[in-house]
LOMI-264029 format. One record per residue (C-alpha): x, y, z. Coordinates in steps of 0.25 Angstrom, whole numbers, m for minus. Example, Ala and Ser with C-alpha at 12.3 -4.5 7.8 and 13.67 -1.06 7.14 Angstrom:
! LOMI-264029
{pt {49 m18 31}}
{pt {55 m4 29}}
//
This chain:
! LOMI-264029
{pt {141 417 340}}
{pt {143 404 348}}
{pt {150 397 334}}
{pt {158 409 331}}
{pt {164 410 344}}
{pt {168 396 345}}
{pt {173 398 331}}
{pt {181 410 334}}
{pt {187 403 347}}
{pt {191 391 336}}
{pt {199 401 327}}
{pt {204 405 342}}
{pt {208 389 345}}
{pt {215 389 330}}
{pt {224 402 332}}
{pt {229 398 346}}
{pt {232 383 341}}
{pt {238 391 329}}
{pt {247 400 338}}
{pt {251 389 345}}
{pt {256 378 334}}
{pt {264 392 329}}
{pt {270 394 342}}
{pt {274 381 345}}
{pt {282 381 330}}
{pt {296 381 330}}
{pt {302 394 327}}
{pt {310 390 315}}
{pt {296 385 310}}
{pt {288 399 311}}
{pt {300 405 304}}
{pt {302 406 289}}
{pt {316 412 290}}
{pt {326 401 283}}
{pt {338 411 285}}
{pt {350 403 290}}
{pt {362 410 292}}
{pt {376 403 289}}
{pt {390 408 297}}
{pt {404 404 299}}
{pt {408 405 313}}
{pt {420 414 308}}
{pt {420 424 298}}
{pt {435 428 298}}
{pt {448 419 302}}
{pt {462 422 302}}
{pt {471 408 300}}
{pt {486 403 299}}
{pt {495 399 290}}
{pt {494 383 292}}
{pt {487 383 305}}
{pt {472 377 305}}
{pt {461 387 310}}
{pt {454 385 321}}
{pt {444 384 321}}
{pt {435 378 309}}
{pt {425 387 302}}
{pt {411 382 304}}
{pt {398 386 300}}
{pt {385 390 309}}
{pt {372 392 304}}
{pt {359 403 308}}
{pt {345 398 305}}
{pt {331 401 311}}
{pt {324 390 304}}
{pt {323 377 301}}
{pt {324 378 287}}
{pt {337 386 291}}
{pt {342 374 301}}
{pt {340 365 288}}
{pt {347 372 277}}
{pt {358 376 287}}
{pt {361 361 289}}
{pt {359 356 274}}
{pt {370 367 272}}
{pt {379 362 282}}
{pt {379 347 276}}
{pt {391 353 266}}
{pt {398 365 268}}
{pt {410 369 258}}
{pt {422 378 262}}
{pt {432 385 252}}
{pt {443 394 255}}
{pt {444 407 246}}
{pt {459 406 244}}
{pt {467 391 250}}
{pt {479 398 248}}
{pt {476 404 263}}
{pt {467 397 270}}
{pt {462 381 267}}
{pt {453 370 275}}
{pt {461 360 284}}
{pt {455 347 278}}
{pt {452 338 291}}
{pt {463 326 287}}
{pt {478 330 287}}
{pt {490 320 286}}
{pt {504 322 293}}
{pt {497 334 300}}
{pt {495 339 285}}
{pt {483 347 284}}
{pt {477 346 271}}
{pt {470 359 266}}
{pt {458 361 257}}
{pt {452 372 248}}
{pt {439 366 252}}
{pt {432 360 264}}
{pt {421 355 265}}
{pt {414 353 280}}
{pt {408 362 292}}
{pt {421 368 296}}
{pt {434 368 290}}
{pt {449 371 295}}
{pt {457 381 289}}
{pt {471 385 287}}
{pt {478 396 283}}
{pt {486 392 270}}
{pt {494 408 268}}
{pt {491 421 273}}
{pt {478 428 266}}
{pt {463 428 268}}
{pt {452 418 263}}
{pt {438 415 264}}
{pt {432 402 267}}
{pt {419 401 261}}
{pt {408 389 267}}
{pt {397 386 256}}
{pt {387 377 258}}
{pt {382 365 245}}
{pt {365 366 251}}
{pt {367 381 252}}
{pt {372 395 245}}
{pt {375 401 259}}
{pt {391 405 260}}
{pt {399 407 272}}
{pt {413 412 272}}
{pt {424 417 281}}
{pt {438 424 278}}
{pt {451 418 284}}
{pt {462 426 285}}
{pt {476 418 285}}
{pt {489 423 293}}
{pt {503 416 297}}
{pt {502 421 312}}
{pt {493 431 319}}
{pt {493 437 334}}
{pt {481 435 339}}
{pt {472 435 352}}
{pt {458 428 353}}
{pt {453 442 357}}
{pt {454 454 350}}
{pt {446 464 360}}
{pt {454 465 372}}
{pt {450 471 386}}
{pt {459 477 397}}
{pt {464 467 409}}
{pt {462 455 399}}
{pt {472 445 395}}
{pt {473 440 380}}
{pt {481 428 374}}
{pt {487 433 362}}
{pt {495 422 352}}
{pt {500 421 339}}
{pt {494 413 328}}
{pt {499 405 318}}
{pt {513 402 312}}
{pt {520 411 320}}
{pt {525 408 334}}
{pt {525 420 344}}
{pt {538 426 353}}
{pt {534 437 361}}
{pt {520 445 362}}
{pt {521 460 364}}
{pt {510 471 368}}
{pt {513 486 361}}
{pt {507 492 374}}
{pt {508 484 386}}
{pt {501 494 394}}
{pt {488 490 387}}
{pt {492 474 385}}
{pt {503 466 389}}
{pt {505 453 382}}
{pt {515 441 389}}
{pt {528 441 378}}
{pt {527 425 378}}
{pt {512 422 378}}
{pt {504 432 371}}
{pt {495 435 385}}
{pt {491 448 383}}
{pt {485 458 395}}
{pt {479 470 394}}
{pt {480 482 404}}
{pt {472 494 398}}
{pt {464 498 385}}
{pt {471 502 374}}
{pt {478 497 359}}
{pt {490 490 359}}
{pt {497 479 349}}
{pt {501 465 353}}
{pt {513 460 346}}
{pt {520 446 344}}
{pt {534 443 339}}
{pt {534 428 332}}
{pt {545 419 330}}
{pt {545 422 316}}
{pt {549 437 317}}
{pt {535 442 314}}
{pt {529 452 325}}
{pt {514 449 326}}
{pt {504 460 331}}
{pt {490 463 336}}
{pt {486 477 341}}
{pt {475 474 352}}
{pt {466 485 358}}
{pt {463 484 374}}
{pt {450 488 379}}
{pt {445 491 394}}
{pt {438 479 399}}
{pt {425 483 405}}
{pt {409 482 403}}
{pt {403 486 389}}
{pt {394 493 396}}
{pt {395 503 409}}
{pt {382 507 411}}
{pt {369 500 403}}
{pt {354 504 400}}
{pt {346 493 396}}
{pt {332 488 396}}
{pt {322 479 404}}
{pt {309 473 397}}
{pt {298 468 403}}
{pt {290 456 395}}
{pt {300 445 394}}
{pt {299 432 397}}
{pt {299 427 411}}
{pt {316 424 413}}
{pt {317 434 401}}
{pt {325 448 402}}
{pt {332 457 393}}
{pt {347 457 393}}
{pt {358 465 390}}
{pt {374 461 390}}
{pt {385 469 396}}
{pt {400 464 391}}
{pt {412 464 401}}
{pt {423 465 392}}
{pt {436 459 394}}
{pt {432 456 409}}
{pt {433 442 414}}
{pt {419 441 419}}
{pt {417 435 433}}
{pt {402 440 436}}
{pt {392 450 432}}
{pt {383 456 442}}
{pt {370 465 443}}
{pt {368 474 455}}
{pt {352 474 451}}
{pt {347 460 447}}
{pt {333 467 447}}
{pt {337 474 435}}
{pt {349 466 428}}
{pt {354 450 430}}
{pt {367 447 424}}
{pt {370 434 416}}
{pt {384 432 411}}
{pt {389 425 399}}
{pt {403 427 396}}
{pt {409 442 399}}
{pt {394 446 394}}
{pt {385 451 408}}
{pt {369 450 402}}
{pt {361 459 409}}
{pt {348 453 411}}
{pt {337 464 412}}
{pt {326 461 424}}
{pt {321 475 428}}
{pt {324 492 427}}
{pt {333 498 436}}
{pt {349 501 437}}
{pt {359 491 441}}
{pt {373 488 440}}
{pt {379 476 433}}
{pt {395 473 438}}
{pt {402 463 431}}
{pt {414 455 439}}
{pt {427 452 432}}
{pt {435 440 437}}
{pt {446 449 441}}
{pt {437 456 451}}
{pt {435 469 444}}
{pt {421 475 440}}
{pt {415 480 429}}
{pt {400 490 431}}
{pt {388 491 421}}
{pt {377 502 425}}
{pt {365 495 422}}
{pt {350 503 420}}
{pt {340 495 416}}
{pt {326 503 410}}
{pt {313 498 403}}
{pt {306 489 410}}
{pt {292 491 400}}
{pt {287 476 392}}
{pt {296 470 382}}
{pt {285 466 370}}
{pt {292 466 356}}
{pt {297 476 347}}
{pt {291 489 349}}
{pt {286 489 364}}
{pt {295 488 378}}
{pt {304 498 382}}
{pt {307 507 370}}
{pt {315 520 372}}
{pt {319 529 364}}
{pt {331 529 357}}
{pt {338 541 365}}
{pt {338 531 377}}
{pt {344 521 371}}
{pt {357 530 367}}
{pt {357 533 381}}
{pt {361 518 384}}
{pt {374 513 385}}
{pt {372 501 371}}
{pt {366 514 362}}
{pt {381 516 357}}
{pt {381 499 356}}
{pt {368 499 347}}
{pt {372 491 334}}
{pt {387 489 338}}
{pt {394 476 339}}
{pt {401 476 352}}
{pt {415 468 350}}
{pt {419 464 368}}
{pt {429 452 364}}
{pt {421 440 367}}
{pt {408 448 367}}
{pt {401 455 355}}
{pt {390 464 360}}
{pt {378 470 350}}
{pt {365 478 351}}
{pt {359 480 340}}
{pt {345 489 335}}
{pt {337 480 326}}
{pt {326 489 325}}
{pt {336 496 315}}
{pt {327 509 315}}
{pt {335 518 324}}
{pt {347 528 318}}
{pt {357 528 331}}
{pt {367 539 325}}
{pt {379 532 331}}
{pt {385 525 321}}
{pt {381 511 323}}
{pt {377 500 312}}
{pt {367 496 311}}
{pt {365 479 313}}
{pt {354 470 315}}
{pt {354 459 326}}
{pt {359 448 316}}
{pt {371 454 311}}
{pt {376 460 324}}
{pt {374 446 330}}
{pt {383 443 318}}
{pt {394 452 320}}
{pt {394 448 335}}
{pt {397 434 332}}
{pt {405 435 321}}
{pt {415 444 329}}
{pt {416 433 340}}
{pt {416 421 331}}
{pt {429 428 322}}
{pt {436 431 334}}
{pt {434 419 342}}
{pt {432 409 331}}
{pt {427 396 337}}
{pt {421 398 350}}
{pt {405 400 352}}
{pt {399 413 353}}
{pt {388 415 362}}
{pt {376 426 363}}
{pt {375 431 376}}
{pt {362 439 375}}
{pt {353 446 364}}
{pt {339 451 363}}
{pt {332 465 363}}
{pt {338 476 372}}
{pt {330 486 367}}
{pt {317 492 358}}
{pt {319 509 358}}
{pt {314 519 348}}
{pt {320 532 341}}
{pt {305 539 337}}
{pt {298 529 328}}
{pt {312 522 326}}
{pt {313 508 333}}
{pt {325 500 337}}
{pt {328 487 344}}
{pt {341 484 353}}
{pt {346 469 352}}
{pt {358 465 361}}
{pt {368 453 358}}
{pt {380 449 365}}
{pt {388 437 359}}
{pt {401 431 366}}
{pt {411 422 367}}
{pt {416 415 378}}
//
């Protein structure tokens, strides 16, 4: 007995030491996942006749290895651009002579200018000499354009609004000026109630230029919130859950119960961070004095321990709950895209929406900030599990992201 037991605690001695040179890996190492991901940081572009755009295109790249890391760099190392048709758009090449720019066909490099040669669409397609991985995006080419860096408008907002390209503006008009005014000299536009109206503005060239615009109320996404507290995190660890102003110039965000709710802001984003049950109210401050109310309930309160265990309701309590009709949408607030999504995929919600798993609806999200802000850094604000609930034998799983722009 005496042998076996010591030779039972050596197997024991092994296992741990085992457990440990495991757990002391790095993560890439455990993994056997090569899958690197390859993205432009726009997908679509609209240029100008003879104007440069700004600004370049570049290339990022998604791995989870180190095996990714490697081939994502050996790829890099040389990186060919074509245009689909250089009779509408062409690479700026980097020398010009007598403020001559010379344009190419081709370019090769990490980023390349463009210009717009004539009017018409073209794809500019990036390969890769160590790699069969292609990455494209379409550019559509125009003379002149009115435009405004938003595109999603709120009530008591201003917006600068200009017109780009070979065309040099005279006076900027507003269809409805009950629902937007617009200064006639510098395109400043001002909007008073929700509502549809078009901006127009007359050039020096004769041609009227136009975009119809659509006002909504500024306000809270949410007014009234049920979300859920878990016990079993980490200590400094908590749920969290984001609520949106939109269109409010954010001054503060405040929770009348820090028991049951804290609040950390990041942009025009309030995240509620989930300490206990109870019921409290979470006021966000705009800078022109005026506030905006969120009802907050908080339920749960049972051991957060992986898929199938912690706070599992059933699914007619969750269609109760204020995000039921946001389930697999893809939120669009302006600077904000907002998601929740059910990767447990099992659960047939009857209203319409489509499906998407987390991957694609962090995409989306990104996509429709980098397109409409091209060249500034989107940020996530928060992500993570919201929710496990059931429908009968039927799991599903809530996961909630939030990215921004600032």
């Amino acid at each position: 007995m005496g042998r076996k037991s010591k030779a039972r605690r050596a197997i024991l001695v092994i296992a741990i030491i085992s457990m440990l040179i495991i757990q002391i890996e790095p993560a890439y190492a455990k993994s056997t996942d090569d899958k690197l991901t390859v993205s432009l940081n726009i997908t679509k572009y609209t240029a100008y006749i003879n104007r440069k755009c700004e600004p370049c295109i570049t290339i990022s790249g998604r791995y989870s290895t180190e095996a990714g890391k490697k081939q994502y760099d050996k790829m890099m190392q040389k990186v060919i651009w074509k245009t689909s048709d250089p009779t509408v758009v062409r690479f700026v090449n980097e020398t010009y002579v007598n403020e001559e720019y010379y344009l190419t066909d081709t370019y090769e490099g990490i980023g390349p200018t463009l210009m717009g040669v004539k009017e018409g669409k073209a794809k500019i397609t990036a390969t890769f000499k160590n790699s069969s991985k292609i990455v494209s995006c379409e550019i559509t080419v125009k003379n002149a354009e009115l435009t405004c860096e938003d595109d999603v408008f709120y009530t008591g907002n201003t917006y600068p609004f200009s017109l780009k390209g070979n065309a040099t503006p005279v006076k900027y008009a507003s269809e409805d000026t009950g629902i937007a005014s617009i200064n006639e000299t510098t395109g400043e536009l001002k909007t008073k109630k929700s509502g549809t109206t078009t901006i127009t503005c007359l050039a020096e060239d004769g041609q009227t230029y136009s975009k119809k615009i659509k006002v909504q109320k500024a306000g809270l996404n949410y007014k009234k919130i049920t979300s859920y507290y878990f016990t079993g995190f980490r200590k400094g660890k908590y749920s969290t859950f984001p609520i949106v102003a939109k269109g409010i110039d954010v001054k503060s965000w405040k929770s009348s119960n820090n028991k049951v709710v804290k609040i950390k802001k990041k942009a025009n984003i309030g995240v509620l961070e989930i300490h206990g049950t109870g019921k409290c109210t979470v006021t966000c401050t705009a800078k022109n004095g005026k506030t905006y109310k969120c009802a907050v309930t908080i339920v749960g309160g049972k051991p957060w321990s992986g898929l199938s265990n912690g706070y599992a309701p059933d699914i007619s309590e969750v269609k109760k709950h204020g995000y039921y009709n946001d389930i697999n949408k893809i939120q669009d607030y302006g600077n904000v895209v907002f998601y929740i999504v059910d990767y447990g995929k099992k659960i047939d919600y009857k209203n319409g929406n489509k499906k998407r798993d987390i991957e694609e609806a962090e995409k989306e999200a990104m996509k429709i900030l980098q397109n409409r802000y091209p060249g500034k850094d989107v940020y996530s604000a928060v992500s993570g599990d919201l929710l496990g609930f059931h429908s009968g034998k039927n799991y599903g799983r809530l996961w909630c992201g939030c990215y921004y722009v600032k």
